[in-house]
Backbone bond lengths (Angstrom), bond angles and torsions (degrees), N, CA, C in turn:
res aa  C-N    CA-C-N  psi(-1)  N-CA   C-N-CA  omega(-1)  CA-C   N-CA-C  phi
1 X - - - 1.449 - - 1.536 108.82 -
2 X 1.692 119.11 132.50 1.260 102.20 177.81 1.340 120.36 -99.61
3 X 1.384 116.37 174.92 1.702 121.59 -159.49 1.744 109.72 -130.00
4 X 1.037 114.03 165.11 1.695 105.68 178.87 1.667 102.42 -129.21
5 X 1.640 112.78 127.54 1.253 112.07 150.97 1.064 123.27 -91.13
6 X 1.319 112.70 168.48 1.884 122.82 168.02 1.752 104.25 -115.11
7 X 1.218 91.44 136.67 1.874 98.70 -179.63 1.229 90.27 -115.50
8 X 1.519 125.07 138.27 1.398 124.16 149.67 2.064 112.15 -84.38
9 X 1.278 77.93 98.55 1.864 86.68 -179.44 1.470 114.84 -125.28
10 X 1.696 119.43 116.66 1.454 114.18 155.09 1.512 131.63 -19.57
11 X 1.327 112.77 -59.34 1.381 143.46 -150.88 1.661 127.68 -114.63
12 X 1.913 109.69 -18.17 1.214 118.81 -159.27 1.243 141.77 76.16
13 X 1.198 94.26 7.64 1.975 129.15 -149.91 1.412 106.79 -135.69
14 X 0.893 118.76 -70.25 1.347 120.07 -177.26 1.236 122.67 -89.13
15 X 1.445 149.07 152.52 1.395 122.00 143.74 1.735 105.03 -115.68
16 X 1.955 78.82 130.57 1.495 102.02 -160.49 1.516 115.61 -150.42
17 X 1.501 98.66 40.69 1.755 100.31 -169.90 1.906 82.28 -130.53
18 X 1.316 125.71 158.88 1.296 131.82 130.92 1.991 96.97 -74.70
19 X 1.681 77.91 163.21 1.861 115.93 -157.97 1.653 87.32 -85.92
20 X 1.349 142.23 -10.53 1.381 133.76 177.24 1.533 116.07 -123.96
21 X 1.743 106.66 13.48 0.954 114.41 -175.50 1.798 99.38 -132.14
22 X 1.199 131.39 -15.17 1.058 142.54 175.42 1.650 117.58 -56.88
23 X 1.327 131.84 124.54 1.646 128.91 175.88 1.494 104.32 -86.99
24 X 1.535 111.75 -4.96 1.595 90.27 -163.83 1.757 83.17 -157.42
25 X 1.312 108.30 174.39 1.256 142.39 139.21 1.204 151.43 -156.44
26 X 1.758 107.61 143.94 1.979 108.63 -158.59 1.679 88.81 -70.24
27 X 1.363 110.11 162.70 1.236 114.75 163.50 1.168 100.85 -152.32
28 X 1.743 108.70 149.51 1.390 124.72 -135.63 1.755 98.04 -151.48
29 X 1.531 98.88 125.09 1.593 104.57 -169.13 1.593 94.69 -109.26
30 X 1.417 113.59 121.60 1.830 124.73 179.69 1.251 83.23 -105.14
31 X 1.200 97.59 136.18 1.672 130.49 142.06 1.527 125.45 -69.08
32 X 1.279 121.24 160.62 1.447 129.17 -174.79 1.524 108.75 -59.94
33 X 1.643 121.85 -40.08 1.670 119.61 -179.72 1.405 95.27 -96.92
34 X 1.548 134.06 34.11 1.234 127.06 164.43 1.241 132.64 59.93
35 X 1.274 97.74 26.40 1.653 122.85 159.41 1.461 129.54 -66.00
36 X 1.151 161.66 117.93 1.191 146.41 -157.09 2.063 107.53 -141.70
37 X 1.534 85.88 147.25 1.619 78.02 153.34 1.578 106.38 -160.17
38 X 1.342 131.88 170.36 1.091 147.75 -155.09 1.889 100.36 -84.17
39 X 1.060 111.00 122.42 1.693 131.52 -178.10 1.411 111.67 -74.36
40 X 1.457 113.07 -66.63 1.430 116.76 -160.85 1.936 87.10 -175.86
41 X 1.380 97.52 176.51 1.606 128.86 179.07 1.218 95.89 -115.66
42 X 1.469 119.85 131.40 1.560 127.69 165.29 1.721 104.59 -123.79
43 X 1.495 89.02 115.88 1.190 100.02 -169.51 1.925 101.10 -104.57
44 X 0.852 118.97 131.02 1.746 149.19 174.83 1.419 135.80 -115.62
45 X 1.592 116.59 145.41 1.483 122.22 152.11 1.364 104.05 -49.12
46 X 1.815 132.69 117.57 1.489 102.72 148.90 1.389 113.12 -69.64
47 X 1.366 119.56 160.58 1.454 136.55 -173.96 1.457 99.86 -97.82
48 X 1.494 158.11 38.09 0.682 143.76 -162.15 1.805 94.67 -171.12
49 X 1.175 130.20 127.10 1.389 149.33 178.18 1.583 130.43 -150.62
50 X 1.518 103.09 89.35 0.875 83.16 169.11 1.590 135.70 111.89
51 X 1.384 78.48 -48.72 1.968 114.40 156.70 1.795 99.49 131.96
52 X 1.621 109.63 9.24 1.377 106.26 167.34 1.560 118.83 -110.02
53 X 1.027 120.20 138.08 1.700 122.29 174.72 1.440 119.52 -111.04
54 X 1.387 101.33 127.60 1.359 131.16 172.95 1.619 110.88 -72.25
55 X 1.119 125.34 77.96 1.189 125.57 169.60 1.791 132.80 -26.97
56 X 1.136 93.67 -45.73 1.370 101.83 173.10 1.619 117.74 -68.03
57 X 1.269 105.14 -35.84 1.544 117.62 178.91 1.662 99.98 -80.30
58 X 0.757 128.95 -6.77 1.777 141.79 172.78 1.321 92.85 -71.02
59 X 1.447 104.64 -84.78 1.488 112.94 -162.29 1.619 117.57 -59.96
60 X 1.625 118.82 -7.84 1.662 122.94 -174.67 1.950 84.53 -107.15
61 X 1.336 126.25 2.65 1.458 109.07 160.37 1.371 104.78 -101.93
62 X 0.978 133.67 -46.08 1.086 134.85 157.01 1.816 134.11 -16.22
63 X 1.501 88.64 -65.00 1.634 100.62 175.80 1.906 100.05 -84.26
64 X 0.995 119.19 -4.61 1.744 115.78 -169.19 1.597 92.98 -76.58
65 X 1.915 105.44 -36.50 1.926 93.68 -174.77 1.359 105.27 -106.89
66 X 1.493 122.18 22.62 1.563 105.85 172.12 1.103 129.60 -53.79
67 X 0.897 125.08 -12.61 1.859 124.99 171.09 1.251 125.05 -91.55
68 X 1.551 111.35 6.09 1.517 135.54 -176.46 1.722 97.04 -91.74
69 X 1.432 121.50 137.22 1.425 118.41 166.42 1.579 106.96 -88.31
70 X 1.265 118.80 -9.05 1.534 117.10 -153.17 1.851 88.29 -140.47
71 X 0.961 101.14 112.06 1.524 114.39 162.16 1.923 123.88 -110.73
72 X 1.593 108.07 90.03 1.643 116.33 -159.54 1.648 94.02 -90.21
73 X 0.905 101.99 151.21 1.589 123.76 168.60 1.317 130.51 -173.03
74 X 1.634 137.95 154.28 1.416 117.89 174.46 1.023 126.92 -57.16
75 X 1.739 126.34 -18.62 1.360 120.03 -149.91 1.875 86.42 -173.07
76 X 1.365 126.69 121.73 1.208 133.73 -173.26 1.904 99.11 -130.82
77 X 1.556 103.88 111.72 1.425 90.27 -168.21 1.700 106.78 -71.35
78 X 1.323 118.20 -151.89 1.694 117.47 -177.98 1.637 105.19 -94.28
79 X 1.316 105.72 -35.05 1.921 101.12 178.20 1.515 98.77 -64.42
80 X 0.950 113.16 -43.14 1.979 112.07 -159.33 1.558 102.04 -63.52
81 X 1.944 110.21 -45.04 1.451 115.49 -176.16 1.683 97.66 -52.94
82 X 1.472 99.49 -75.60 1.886 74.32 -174.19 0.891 120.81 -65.67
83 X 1.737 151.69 22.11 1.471 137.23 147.06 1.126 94.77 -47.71
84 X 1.237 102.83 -66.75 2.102 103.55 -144.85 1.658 89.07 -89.33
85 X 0.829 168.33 35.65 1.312 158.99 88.84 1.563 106.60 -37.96
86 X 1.148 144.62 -39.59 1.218 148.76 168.34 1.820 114.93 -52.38
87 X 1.659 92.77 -46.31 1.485 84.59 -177.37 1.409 110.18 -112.50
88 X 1.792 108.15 51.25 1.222 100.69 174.94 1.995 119.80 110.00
89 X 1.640 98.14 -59.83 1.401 99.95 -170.74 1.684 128.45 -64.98
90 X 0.836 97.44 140.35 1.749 81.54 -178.18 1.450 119.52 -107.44
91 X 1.358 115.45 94.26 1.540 117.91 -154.22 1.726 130.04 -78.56
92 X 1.535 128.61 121.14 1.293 129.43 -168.62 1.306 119.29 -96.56
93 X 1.633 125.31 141.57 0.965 96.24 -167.61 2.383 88.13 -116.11
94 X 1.646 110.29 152.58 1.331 81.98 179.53 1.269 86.72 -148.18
95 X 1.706 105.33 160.09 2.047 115.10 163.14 0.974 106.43 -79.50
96 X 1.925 122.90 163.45 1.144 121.51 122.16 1.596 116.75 60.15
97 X 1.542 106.70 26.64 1.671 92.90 176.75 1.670 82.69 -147.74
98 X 1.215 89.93 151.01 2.092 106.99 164.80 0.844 117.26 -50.45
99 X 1.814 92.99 -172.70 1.278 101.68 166.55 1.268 114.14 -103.12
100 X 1.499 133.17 -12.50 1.339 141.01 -175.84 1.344 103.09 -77.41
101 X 1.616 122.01 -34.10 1.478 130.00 -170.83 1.393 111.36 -59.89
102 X 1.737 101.42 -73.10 1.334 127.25 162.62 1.441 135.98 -34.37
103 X 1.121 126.13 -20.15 1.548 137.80 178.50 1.720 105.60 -101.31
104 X 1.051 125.19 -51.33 1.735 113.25 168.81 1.605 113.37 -48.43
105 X 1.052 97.07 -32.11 1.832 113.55 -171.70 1.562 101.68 -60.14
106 X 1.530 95.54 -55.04 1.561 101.66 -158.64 1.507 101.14 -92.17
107 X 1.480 131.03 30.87 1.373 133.97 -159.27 1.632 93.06 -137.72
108 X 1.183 111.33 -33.89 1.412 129.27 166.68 1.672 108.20 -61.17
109 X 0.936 105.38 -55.67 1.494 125.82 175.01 2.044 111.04 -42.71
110 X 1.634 86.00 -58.14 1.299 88.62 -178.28 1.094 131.96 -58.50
111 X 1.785 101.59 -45.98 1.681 115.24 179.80 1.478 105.52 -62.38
112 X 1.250 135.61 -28.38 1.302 130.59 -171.91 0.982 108.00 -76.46
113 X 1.367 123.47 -37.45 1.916 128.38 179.61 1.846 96.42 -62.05
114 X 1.769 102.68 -61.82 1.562 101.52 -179.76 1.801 126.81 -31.98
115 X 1.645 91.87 -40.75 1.554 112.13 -176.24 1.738 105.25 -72.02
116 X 1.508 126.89 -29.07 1.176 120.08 -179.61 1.439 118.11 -81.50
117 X 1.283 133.76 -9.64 1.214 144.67 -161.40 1.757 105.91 -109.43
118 X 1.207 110.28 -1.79 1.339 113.81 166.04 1.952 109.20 -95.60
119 X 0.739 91.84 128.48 1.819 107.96 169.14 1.261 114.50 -71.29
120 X 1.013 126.76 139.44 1.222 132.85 176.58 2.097 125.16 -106.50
């Protein structure tokens, strides 16, 4: 079954935004053999300025990737983690690596969770 992440990326290329500092996010539909391709751009208020947060703009980033299982960013503060833990997402935070890097990684991740949930 396939799944959708959200990258917070400038460029589509990198991921290189924090999740309260981000205007947008790529979102990315994987396939079961971990194939992927790019969905759409979700473009947003970030909720975060500055070092103050707009709550409301929290909760409309928040609900913008609920249908995402994987919420990536450089830097995911602790209110935002449990937002999207609330609705599901389970949020990563990473340096200095892509988006091509980062998605086999976290696809690896998945199948192994998929693989634990079977009984033997």
């Amino acid at each position: 079954m396939s799944y959708r992440i959200g990258l917070a990326s400038s460029d589509g290329v990198q991921i290189d935004r924090h999740f309260g500092a981000s205007e947008g996010f790529v979102i990315l539909e994987v396939e079961p053999d971990g194939s992927y391709r790019e969905i759409e751009r979700r473009a947003g208020k970030p909720p975060c300025r500055h070092g103050f947060h707009d709550e409301g703009a929290m909760q409309e980033a928040v609900e913008r990737l609920s249908d995402c299982r994987y919420v990536v960013a450089e830097a995911i503060g602790p209110g935002a983690q449990k937002a999207l833990e609330r609705v599901g997402a389970l949020p990563l935070e990473v340096q200095d690596i892509s988006i091509a890097e980062a998605v086999p990684q976290i696809h690896k991740y998945e199948t192994n969770k998929q693989r634990a949930k079977v009984k033997y």
